[in-house]
Steps between C-alpha positions, in 0.01 A plus 500: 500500500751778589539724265820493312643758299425469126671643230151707421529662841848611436446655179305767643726585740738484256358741287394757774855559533445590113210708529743692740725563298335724269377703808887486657584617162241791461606586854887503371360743196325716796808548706720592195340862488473527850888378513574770219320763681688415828820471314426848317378646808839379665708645229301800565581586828914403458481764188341732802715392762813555262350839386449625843898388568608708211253769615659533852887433327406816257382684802742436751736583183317861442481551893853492572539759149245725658673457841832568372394786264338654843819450704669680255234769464469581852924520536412799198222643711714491842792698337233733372343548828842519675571777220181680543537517916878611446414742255173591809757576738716701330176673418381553849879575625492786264159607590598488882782726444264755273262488811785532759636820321132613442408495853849617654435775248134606596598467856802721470257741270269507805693577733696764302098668442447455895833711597453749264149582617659453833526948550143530366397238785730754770348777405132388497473240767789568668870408562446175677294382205744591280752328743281164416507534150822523428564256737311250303672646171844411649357161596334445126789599294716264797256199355560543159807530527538187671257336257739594212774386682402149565450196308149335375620209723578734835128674406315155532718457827386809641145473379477151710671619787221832500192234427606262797597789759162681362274334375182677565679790363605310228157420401367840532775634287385250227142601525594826450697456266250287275243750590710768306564260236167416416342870514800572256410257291130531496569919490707403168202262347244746581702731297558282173 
């Protein structure tokens, strides 16, 4: 005999489609937290997503006040500088023409003290000393003369012209000339 199907056999299977069910159903209640939790977690990350957009909007937003507040801070602090070099020059300009007079002075004082001690040199070291002496008098008083004549300009000329003809002599001048400086200045801190 070949086995038929009977309507006992299909009952079973029948009702392991039922037993399912409950399982399918417990598996439905499962997923519904994990679902919420995805879904929350979801609606998390837009909120963070649209937070970080109105993050960057508000900062783009304070960069360009910051920026613009800078531009107009360092227009302020340009016309300040510009004022504080003009105001440097006119500074150093005056300064220049204190030193020019200073120095055309002490030069012409100089040389004023070297011919008048020009007889004393005659008489003890004889005439052709004394010859010298006022001979570089003459040329001293010459050079401050033409120092007071000319202009601060016509000075820097000159003092380019003497530094690339002589240089070494240039150099040694300086030397000598900071030499002096310094003992007077460490003679004058000594003192204090």
């Amino acid at each position: 005999m070949a086995k038929t199907p009977t309507a006992t056999e299909k009952a079973p299977a029948a009702k392991k489609p039922a037993a399912r069910k409950p399982k399918a159903a417990a598996a439905a209640a499962e997923t519904t937290p994990v679902a919420d939790a995805k879904a929350k977690f979801s609606k998390a990350i837009d909120d963070a997503r649209a937070g970080a957009k109105a993050l960057t909007v508000e900062a783009q937003a304070r960069a360009g006040e910051y920026k613009d507040q800078l531009a107009a801070r360092s227009g302020d602090w340009v016309e300040e500088a510009k004022d504080l070099a003009g105001q440097a020059k006119e500074r150093a300009t005056v300064l220049a023409h204190d030193g020019k007079a200073k120095a055309s002075d002490a030069i012409g004082t100089l040389g004023k003290l070297v011919a008048d001690s020009a007889p004393t040199i005659d008489e003890k070291l004889g005439a052709k000393y004394g010859d010298y002496a006022r001979t570089a008098a003459r040329s001293m008083q010459e050079t401050a003369a033409k120092i007071e004549s000319k202009e601060l300009a016509e000075l820097g000329e000159d003092a380019k012209e003497f530094v690339r003809k002589s240089p070494g002599l240039a150099i040694g001048l300086a030397a000598v000339a900071g030499f002096m400086l310094s003992r007077l200045f460490k003679g004058g801190s000594s003192e204090d």
